[in-house]
N, C-alpha and C positions, 0 to 999 in steps of 0.2 A: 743327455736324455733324462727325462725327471722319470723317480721310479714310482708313480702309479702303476697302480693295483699291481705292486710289486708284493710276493707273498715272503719271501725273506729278507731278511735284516743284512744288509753286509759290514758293517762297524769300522769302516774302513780298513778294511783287512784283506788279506784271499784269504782264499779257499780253506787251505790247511788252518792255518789260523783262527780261522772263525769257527772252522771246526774244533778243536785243540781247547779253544774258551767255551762255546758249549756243552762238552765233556766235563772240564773243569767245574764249572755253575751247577752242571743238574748232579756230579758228583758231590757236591757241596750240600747242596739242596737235601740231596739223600742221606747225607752224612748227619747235618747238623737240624735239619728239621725247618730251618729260617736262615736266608742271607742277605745281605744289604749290599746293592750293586746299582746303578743305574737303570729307570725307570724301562726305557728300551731293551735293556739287556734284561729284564725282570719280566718283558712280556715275550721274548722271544724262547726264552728258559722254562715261562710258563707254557709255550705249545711245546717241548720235546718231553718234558717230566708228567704231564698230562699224559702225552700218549705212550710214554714208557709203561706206565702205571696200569695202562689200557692193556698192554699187552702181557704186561707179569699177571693179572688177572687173570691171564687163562689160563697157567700155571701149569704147562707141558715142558715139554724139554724145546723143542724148539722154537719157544716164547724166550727161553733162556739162553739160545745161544742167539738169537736177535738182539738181544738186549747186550749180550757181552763184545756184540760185531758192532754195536752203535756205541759203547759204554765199556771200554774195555778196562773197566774195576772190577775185582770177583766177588769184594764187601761190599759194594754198592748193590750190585745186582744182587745178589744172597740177599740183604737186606732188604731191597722190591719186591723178589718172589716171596721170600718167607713172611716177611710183616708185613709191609706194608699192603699188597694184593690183599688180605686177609683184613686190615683194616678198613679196605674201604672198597670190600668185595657189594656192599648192598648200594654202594653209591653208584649212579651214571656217569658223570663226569664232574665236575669243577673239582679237582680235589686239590688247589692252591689259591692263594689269593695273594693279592699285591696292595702293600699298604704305602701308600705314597707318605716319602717324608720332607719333600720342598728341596731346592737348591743348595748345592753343596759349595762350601765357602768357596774354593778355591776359584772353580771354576763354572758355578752357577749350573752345573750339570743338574736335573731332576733325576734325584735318589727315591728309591722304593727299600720298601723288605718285600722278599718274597716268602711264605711260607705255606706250609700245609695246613688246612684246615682242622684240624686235630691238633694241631702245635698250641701245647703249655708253657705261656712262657713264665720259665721258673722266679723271676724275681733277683735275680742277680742283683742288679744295681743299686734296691737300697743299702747293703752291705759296704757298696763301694762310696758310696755319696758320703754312709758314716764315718769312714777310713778318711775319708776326704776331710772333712767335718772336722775330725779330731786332728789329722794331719795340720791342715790351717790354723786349730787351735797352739798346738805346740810350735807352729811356724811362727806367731807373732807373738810368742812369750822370748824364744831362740833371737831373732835378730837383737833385740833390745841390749842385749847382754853384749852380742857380738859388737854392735855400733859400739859400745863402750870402752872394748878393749883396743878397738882398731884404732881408736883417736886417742889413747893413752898411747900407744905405740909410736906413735905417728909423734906425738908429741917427746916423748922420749927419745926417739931417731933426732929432732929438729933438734935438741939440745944439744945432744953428742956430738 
């Protein structure tokens, strides 16, 4: 049976499972502000953190224990109700966006990032690229020395 106008995603999974990774994702989500998952998984992630977000907004107590019956983390939820609801108490809705990143080597799967609209991203990576940079620099000063030694040896075993 083909699933038009099917409204949820099943990942080939059941039930528990599929729930168990959307837990997972949107605690992610909450935790880290952006995550890189699969395009699918990145649209299905964006309707449950969408309307968590909906409902820590109205910031009673039993907004709070809905959230901890769908989301049973106590720092994610603390984190929805306290910041986040307050961040984007003047917004309606879109509060994530998916940034598509093309096909993943292995398996051509379509990768996204998901993240919050308010997410800064700090810049990590050029630190990493220099480390990289200088790494490669002293990596091809390093072999030159090592081939030398290794064929002196070599050649020294052949005598003996």
């Amino acid at each position: 049976m083909a699933s038009h106008r099917r409204r949820v995603r099943r990942f080939s999974r059941k039930t528990t499972a599929k729930v168990a990774l959307l837990r997972g994702l949107v605690n992610s989500l909450i935790e880290h502000g952006r995550i890189k998952t699969t395009l699918a998984k990145a649209k299905e992630t964006k309707r449950h953190v969408e309307k968590a977000i909906t409902v820590a907004k109205r910031g009673d107590l039993n907004s709070r224990r809905i959230l901890l019956s769908r989301y049973p983390n106590q720092a994610s939820v603390s984190k929805l109700m306290d910041v986040m609801a307050g961040q984007f108490k003047d917004r309606q809705g879109g509060y994530t966006r998916i940034i598509k990143l093309g096909a993943r080597p292995g398996d051509s799967s379509e990768m996204a990032f998901i993240e919050f609209v308010d997410y800064k991203f700090d810049g990590a990576a050029p630190e990493k690229t220099e480390k990289k940079v200088a790494k490669k620099a002293t990596a091809k000063a390093a072999p030159n020395k090592a081939k030398t030694t290794k064929s002196k040896s070599k050649s020294a075993s052949a005598t003996a």
